[in-house]
SERO-4910 file (N, C-alpha, C, O; in steps of 0.05 Angstrom, whole numbers):
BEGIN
 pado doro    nc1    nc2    nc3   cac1   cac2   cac3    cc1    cc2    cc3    oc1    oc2    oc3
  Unk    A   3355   2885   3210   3363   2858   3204   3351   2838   3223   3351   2843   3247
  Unk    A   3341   2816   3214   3330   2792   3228   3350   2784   3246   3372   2794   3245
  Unk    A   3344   2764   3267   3367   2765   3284   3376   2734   3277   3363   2718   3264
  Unk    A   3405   2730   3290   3420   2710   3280   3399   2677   3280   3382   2676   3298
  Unk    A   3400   2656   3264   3387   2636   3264   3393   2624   3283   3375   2611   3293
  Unk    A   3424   2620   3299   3436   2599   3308   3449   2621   3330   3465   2637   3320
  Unk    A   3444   2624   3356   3453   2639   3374   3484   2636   3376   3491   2613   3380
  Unk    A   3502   2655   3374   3527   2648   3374   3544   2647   3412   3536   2657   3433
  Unk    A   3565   2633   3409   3560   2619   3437   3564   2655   3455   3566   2674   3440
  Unk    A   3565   2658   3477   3569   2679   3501   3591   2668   3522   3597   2645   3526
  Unk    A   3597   2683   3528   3631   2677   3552   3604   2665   3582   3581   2672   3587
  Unk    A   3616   2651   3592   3638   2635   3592   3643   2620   3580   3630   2601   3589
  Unk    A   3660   2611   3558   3669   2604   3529   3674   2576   3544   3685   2579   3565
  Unk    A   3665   2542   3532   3673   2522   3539   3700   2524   3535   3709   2544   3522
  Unk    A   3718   2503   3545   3751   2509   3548   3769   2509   3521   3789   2524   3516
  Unk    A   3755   2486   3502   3763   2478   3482   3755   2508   3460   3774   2518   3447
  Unk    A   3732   2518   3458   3730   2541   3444   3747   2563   3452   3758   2576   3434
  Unk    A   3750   2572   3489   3759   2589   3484   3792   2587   3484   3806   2607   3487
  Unk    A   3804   2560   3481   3836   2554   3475   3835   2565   3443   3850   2584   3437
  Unk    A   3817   2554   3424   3818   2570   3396   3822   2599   3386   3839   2610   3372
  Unk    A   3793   2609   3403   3798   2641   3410   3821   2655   3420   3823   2680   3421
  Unk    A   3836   2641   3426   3852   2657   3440   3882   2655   3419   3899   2673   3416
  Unk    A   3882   2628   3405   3899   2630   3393   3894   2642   3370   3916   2648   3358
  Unk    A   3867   2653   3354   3860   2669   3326   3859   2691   3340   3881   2700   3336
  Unk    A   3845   2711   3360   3838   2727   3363   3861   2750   3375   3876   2743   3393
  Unk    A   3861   2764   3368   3876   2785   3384   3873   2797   3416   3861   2818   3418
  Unk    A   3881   2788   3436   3872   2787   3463   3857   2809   3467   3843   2802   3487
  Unk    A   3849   2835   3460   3837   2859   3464   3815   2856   3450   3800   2875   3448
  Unk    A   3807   2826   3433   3781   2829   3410   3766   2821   3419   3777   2803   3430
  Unk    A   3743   2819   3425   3723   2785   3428   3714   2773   3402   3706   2784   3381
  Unk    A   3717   2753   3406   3714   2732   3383   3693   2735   3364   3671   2731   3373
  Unk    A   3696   2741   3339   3683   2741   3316   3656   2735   3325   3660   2730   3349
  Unk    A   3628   2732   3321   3603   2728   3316   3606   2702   3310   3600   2682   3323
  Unk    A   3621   2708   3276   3623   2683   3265   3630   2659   3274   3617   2639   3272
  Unk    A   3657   2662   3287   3672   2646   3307   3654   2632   3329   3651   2607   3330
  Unk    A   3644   2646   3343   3630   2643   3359   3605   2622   3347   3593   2607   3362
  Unk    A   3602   2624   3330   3569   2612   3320   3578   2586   3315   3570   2566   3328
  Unk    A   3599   2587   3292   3606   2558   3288   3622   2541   3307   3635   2522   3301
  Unk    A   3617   2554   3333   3638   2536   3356   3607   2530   3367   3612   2520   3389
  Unk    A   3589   2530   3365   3560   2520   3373   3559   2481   3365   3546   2463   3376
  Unk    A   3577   2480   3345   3573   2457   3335   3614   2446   3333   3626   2449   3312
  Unk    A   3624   2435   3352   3643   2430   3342   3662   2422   3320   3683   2433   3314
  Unk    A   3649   2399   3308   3657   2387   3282   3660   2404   3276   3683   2412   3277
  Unk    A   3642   2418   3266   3636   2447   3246   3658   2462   3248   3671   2470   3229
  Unk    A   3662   2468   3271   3685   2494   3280   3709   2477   3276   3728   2493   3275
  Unk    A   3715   2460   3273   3739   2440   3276   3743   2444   3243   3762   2457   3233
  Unk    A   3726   2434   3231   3735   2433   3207   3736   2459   3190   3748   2461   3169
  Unk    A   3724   2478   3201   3721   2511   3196   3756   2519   3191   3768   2522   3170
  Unk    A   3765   2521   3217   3786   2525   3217   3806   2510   3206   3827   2518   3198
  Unk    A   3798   2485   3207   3824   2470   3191   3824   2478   3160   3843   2474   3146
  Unk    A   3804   2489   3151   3806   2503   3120   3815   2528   3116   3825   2536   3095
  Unk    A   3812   2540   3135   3823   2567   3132   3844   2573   3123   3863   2560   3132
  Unk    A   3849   2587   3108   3872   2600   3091   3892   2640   3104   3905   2657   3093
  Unk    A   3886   2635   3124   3898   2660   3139   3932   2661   3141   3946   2681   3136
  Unk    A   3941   2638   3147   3958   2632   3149   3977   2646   3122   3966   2660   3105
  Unk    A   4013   2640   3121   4027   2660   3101   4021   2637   3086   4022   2614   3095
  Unk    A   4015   2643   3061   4021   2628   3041   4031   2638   3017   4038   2662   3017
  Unk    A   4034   2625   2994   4047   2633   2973   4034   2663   2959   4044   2678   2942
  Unk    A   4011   2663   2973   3997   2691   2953   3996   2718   2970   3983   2719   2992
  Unk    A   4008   2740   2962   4016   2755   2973   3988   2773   2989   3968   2781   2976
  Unk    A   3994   2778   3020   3971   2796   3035   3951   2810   3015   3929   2801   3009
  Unk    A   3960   2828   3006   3946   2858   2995   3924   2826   2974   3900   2820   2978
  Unk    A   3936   2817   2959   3929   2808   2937   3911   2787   2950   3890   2789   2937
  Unk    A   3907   2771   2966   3897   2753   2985   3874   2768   2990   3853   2756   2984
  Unk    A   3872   2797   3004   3848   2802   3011   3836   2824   2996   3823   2839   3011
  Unk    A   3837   2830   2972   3824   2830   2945   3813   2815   2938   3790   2820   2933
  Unk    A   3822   2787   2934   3803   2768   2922   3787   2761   2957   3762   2765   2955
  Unk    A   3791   2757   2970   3771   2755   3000   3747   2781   2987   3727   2778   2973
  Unk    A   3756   2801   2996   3737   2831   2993   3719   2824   2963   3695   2828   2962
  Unk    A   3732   2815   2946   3715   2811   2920   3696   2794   2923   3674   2799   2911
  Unk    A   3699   2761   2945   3682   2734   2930   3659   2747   2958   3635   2739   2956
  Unk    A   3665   2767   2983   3652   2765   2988   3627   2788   2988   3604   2789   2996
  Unk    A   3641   2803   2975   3619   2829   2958   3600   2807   2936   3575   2806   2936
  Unk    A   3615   2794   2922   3597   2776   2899   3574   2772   2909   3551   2778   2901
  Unk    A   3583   2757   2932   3565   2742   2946   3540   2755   2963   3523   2739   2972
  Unk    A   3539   2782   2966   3532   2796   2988   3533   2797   3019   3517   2805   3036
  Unk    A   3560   2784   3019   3557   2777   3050   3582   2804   3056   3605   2810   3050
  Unk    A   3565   2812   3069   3565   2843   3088   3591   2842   3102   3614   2849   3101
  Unk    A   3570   2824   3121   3592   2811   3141   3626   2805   3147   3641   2816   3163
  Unk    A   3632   2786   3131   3658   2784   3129   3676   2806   3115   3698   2812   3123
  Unk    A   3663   2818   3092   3676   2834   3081   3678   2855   3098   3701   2856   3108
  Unk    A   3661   2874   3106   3667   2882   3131   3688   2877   3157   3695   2895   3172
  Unk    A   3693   2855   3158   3710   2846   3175   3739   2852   3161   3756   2865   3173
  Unk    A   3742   2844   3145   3773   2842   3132   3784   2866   3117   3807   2869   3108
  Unk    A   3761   2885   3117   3767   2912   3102   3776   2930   3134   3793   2948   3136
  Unk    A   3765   2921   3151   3753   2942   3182   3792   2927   3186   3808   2945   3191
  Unk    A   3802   2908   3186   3822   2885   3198   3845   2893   3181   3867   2897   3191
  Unk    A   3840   2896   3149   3866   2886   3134   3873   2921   3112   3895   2930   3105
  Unk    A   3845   2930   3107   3853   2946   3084   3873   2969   3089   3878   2983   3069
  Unk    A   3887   2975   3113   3896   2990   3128   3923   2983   3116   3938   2994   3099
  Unk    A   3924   2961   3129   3949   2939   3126   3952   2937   3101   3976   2934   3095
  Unk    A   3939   2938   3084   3944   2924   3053   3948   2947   3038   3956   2942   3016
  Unk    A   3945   2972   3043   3946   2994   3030   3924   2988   3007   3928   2987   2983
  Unk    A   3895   2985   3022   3881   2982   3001   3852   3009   3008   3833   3011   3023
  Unk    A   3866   3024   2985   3850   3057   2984   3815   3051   2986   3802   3031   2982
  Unk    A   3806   3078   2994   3774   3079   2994   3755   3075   2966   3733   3065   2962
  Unk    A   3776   3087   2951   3771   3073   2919   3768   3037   2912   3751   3025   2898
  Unk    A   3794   3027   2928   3797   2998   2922   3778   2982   2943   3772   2958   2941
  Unk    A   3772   2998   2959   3754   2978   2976   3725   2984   2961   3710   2964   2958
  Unk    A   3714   3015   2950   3692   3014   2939   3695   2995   2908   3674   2990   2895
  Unk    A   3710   2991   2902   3707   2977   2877   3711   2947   2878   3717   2937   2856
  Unk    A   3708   2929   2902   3714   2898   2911   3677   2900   2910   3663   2880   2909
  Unk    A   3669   2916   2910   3637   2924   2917   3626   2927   2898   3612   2907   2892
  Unk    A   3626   2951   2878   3614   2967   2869   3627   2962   2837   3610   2959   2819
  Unk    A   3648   2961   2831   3660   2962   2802   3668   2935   2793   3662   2918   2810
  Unk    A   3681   2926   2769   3690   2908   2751   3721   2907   2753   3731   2926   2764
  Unk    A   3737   2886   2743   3754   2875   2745   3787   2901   2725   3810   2906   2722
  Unk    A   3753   2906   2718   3773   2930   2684   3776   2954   2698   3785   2971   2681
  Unk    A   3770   2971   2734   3771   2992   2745   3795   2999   2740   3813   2983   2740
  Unk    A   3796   3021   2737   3828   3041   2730   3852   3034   2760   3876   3029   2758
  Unk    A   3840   3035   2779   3846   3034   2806   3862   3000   2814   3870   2993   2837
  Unk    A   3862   2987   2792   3878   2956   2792   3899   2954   2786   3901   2969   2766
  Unk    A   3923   2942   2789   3944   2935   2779   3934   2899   2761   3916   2882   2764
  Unk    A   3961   2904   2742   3950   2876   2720   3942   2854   2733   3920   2845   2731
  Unk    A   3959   2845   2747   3953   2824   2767   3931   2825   2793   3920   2803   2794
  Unk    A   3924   2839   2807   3905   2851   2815   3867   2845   2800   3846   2840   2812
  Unk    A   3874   2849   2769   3847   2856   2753   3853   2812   2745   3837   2794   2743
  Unk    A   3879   2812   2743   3868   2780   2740   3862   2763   2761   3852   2741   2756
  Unk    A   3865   2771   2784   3849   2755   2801   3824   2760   2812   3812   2742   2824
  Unk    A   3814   2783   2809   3788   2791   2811   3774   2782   2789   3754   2771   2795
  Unk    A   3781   2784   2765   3772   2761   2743   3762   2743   2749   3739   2736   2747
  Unk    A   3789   2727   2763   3780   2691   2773   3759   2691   2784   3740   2678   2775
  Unk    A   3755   2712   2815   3735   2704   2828   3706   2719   2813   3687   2713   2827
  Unk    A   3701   2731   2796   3683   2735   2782   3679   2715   2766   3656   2707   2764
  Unk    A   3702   2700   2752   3688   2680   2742   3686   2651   2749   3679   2636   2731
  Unk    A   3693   2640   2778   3692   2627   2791   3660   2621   2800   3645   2602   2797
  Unk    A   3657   2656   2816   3629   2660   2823   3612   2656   2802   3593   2642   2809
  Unk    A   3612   2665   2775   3587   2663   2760   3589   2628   2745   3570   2613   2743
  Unk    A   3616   2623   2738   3612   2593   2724   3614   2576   2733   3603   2557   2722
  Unk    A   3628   2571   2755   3650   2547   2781   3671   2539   2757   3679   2516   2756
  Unk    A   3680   2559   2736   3701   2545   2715   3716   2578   2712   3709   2601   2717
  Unk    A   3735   2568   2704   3764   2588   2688   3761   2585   2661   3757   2563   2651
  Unk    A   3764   2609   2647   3766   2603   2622   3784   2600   2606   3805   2606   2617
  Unk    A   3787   2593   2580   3818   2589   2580   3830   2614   2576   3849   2618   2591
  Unk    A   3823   2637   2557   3836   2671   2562   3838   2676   2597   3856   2690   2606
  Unk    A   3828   2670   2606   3834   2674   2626   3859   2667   2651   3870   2679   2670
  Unk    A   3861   2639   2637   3882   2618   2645   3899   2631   2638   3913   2645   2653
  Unk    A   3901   2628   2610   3930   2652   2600   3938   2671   2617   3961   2670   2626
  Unk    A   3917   2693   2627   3930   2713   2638   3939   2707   2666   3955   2721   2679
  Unk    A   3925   2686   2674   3933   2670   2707   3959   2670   2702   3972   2685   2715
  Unk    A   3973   2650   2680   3988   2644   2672   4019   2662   2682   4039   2661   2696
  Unk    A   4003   2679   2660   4036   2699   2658   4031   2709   2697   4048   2696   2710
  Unk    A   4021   2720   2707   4016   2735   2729   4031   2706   2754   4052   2707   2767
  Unk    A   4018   2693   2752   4018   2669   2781   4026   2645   2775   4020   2637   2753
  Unk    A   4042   2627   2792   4057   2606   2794   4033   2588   2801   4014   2596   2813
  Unk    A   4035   2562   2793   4021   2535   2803   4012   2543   2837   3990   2547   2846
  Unk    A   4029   2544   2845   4017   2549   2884   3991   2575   2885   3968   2575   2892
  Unk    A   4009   2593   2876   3989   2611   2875   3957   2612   2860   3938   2625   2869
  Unk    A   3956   2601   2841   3932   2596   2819   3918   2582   2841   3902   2595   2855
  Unk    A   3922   2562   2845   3912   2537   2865   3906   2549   2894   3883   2545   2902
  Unk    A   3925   2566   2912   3914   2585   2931   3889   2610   2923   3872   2615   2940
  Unk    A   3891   2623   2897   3871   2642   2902   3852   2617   2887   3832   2628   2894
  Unk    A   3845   2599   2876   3826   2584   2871   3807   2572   2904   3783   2573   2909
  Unk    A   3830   2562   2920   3820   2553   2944   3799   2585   2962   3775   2587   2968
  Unk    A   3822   2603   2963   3809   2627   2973   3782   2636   2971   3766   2646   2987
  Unk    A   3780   2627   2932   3751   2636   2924   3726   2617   2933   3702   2621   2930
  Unk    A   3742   2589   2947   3721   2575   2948   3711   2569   2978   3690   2557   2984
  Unk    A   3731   2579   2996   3737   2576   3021   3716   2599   3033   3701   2595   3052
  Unk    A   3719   2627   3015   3700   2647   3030   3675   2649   3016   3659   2665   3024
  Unk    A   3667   2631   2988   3633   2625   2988   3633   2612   3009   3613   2620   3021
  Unk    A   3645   2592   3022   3632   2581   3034   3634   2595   3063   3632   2580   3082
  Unk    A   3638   2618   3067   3637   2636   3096   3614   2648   3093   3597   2651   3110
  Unk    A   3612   2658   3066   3589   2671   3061   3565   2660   3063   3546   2671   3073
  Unk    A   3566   2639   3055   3543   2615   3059   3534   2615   3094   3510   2612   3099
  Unk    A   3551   2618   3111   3550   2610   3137   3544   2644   3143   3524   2650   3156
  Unk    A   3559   2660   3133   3537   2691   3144   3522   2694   3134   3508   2708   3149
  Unk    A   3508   2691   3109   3488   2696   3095   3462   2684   3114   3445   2695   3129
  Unk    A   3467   2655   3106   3452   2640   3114   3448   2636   3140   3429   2620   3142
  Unk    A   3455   2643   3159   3443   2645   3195   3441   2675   3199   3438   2683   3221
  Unk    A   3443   2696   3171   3441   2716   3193   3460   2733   3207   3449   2749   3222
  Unk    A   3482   2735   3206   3500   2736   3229   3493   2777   3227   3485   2790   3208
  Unk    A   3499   2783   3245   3491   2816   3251   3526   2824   3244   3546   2812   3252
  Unk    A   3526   2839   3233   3558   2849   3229   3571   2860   3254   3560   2869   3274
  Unk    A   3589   2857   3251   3610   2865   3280   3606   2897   3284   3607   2911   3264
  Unk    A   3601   2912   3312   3600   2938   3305   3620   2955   3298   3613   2979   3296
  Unk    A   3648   2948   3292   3670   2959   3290   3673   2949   3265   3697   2946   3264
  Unk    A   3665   2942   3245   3670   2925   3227   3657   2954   3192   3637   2967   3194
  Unk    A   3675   2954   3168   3670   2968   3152   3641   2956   3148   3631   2934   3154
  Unk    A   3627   2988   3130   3596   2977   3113   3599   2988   3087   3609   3009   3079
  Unk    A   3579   2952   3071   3586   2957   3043   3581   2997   3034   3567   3012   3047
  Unk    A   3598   3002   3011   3592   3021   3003   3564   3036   2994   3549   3018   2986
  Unk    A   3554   3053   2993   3524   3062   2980   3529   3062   2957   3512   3068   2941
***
């Protein structure tokens, strides 16, 4: 792999970056790549995080990083997905099956629950149209509440645009971090 476009910052972390780090990161981690790169440019990192969707919200974990694992398989970005499968699939009870198929399979895999296959939907068809269709809506419908439609909508749009930022500089994947499936 080519090496990163935009050198990501190195400790000794300016004060203001590493007050951030310390409040995302788990004290035994060092700070994301990613993290690190977009604190090169403040604004950037300022507004990075003020979008982030990590936080509890109305859409439940497991189901949250499904559609994460999906927009960022779409996308080919290694990287993050890697990160959140290596971070969450543990936590989420999400099998070697369900992480190869955020990758590798369709929304219709045996390995989905109903709700599950309709939000992988969304971000399939988010990614290919930037629109919902209306069969689709329907099944939003019955499955998810107004908050939630509108959270995994944000989610899908929140991690193209992560992907955009690993894709596009490069970022070397974390070495502890999952690799897409073969």
């Amino acid at each position: 792999m080519a090496d990163p476009r935009i050198a990501p910052l190195e400790p000794p972390y300016p004060a203001e970056a590493q007050a951030a780090f310390d409040r995302i990161m788990p004290p035994d981690m060092t700070p994301l790549v990613l993290f690190r790169t977009l604190a090169t440019c403040p604004r950037i990192w300022e507004k990075f995080r003020a979008g982030s969707l990590l936080d509890k919200g109305p859409v439940p974990l497991r189901l949250r990083e499904i559609v994460i694992d999906r927009v960022c398989a779409r996308c080919g970005n290694a990287y993050e997905w890697g990160v959140h499968v290596a971070i969450f699939a543990e936590r989420v009870e999400l099998t070697a099956e369900q992480q190869r198929a955020t990758v590798r399979d369709g929304a219709d895999a045996a390995c989905w629950a109903e709700d599950e296959r309709a939000a992988i939907r969304l971000a399939d068809e988010l990614h290919d149209t930037a629109a919902i269709s209306d069969g689709l809506w329907t099944t939003l419908r019955v499955h998810f509440s107004d908050a939630q439609i509108l959270e995994l909508i944000a989610l899908c749009g929140f991690y193209r645009t992560v992907s955009y930022f690993c894709t596009g500089l490069r970022l070397p994947q974390e070495p502890w971090a999952a690799r897409f499936p073969d």
